[in-house]
C-alpha positions as CSV (number, residue, x, y, z in Angstrom):
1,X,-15.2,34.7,35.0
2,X,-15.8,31.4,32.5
3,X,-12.7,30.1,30.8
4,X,-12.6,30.2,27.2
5,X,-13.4,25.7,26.4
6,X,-10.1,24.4,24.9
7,X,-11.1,21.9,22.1
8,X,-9.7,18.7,21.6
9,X,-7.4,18.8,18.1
10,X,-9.0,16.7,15.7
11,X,-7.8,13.4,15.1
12,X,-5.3,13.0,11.9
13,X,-6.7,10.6,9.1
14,X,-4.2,7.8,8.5
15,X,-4.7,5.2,6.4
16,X,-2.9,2.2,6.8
17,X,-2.5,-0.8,4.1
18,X,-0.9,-3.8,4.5
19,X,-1.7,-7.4,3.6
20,X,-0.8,-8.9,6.9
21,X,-3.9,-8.7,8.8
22,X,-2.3,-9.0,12.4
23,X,0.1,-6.1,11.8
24,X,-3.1,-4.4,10.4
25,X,-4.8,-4.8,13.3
26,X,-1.8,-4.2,15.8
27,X,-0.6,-0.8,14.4
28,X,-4.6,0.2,13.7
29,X,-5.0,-0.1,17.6
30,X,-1.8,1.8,18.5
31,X,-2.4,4.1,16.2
32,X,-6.1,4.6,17.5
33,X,-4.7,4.9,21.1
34,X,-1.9,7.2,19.9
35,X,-4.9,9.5,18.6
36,X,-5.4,9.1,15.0
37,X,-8.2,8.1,13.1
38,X,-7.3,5.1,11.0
39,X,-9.1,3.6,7.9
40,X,-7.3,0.2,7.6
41,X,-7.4,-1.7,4.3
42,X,-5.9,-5.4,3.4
43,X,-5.1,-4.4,-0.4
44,X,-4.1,-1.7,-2.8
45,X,-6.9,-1.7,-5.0
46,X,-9.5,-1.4,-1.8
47,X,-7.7,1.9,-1.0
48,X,-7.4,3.8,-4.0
49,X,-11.1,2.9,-4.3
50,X,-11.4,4.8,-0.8
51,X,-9.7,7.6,-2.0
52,X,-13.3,9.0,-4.1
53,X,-14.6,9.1,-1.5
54,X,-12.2,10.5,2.0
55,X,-8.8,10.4,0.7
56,X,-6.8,10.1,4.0
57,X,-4.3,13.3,5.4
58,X,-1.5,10.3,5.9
59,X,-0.6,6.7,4.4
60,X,1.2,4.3,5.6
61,X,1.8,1.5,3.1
62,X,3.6,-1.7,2.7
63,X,5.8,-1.9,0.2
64,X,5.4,-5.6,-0.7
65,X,1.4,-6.0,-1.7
66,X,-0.2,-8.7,-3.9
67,X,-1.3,-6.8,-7.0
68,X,-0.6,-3.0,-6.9
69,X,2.2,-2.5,-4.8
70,X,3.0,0.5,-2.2
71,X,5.1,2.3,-5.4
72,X,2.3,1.5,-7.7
73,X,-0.1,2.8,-4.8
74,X,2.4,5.6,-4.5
75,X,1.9,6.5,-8.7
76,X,-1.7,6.4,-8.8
77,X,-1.9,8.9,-5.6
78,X,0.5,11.5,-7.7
79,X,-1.9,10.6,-11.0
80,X,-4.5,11.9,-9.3
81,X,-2.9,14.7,-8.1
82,X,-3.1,13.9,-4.2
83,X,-0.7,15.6,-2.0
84,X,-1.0,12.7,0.6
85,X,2.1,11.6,2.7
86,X,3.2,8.4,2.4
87,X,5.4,6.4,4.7
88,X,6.4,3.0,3.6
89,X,6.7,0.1,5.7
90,X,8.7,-2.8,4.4
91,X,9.8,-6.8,5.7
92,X,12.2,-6.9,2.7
93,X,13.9,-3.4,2.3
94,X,15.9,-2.8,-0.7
95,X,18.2,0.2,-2.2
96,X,16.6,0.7,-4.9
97,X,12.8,0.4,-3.6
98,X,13.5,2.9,-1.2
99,X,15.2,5.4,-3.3
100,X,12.2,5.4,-5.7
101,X,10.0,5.8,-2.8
102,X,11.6,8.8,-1.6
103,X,12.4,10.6,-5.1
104,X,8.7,10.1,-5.0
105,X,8.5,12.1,-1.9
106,X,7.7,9.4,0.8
107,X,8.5,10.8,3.7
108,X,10.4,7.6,5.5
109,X,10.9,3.9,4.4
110,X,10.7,1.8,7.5
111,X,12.0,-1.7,8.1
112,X,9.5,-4.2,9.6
113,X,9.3,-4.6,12.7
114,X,9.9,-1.1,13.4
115,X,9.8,0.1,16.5
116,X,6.3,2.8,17.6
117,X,8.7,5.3,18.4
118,X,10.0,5.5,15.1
119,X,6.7,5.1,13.4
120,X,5.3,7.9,15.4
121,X,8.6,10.0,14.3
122,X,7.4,9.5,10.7
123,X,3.7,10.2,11.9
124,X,4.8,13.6,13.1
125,X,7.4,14.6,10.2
126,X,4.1,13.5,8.3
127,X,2.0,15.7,10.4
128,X,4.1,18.7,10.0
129,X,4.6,18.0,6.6
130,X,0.3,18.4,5.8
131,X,0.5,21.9,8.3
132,X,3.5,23.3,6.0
133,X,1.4,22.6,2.7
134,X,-2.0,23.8,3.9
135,X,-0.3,27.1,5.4
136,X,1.4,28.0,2.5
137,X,-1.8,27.3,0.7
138,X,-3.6,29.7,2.9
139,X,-0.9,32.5,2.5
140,X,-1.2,31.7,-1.4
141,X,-4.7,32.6,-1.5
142,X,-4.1,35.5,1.2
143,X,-2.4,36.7,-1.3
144,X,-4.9,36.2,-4.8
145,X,-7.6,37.7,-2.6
146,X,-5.4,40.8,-2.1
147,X,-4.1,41.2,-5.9
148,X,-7.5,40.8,-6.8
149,X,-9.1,43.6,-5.0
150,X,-7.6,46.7,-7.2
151,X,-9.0,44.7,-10.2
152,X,-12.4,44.5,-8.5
153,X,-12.4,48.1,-7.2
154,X,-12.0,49.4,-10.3
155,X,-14.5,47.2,-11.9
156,X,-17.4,49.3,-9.9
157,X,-19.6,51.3,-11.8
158,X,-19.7,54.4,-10.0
């Protein structure tokens, strides 16, 4: 008897943005080898271009970037109505920074250097947090498609 194939679970898409191109390149290639797929960009701007065109499942953003910072970044995503998890990395934490970032529902604020452990943490509260939203989305329209079929059915001609 053949065994059902088992499918490898698709890769998550994480962006990551950060001016400092070694810690770019250092957390792309853990990342990578963790499993994710990662779009890596040195700026803001260069981003939220990218986001027309794939808008990442996950971001992980520095907080400190020349021009449009990670809670400017943070703004434009909720302008454009994006329901995109953001964690924040940061070298220069503050109170107030990371408050703002999480009333605007970041989902951690990490210190740099942080450790991969606790990076993947936030990767997986991240994770969990995109499954919630797309399976109550799913129930949601479950549910239109069911309060819509009465109206349908009656709108038959006979």
């Amino acid at each position: 008897m053949t065994q059902p194939v088992e499918h490898e679970p698709r890769a998550w898409q994480v962006a990551l943005v950060d001016d400092d191109a070694s810690l770019l390149r250092a957390l792309s290639r853990i990342l990578t080898v963790s499993g994710y797929a990662v779009s890596a960009f040195s700026s803001g701007s260069t981003f939220l271009e990218s986001l027309d065109v794939a808008p990442p499942e996950i971001l992980v953003v520095d907080l400190w970037l020349p021009g449009l910072n990670g809670l400017a970044i943070q703004a434009a995503i909720h302008d454009r109505a994006l329901r995109i998890p953001i964690v924040f990395l940061t070298g220069c934490a503050d109170v107030t920074s990371s408050k703002e970032a999480i009333r605007g529902g970041a989902i951690d604020f990490l210190e740099k250097p942080c450790d991969v452990r606790t990076l993947h943490a936030s990767l997986e509260r991240a994770t969990t947090a995109v499954r919630r939203e797309r399976e109550e989305a799913s129930t949601v329209s479950a549910l239109a498609l069911v309060d819509a079929a009465p109206a349908a059915a009656a709108a038959r001609p006979d």
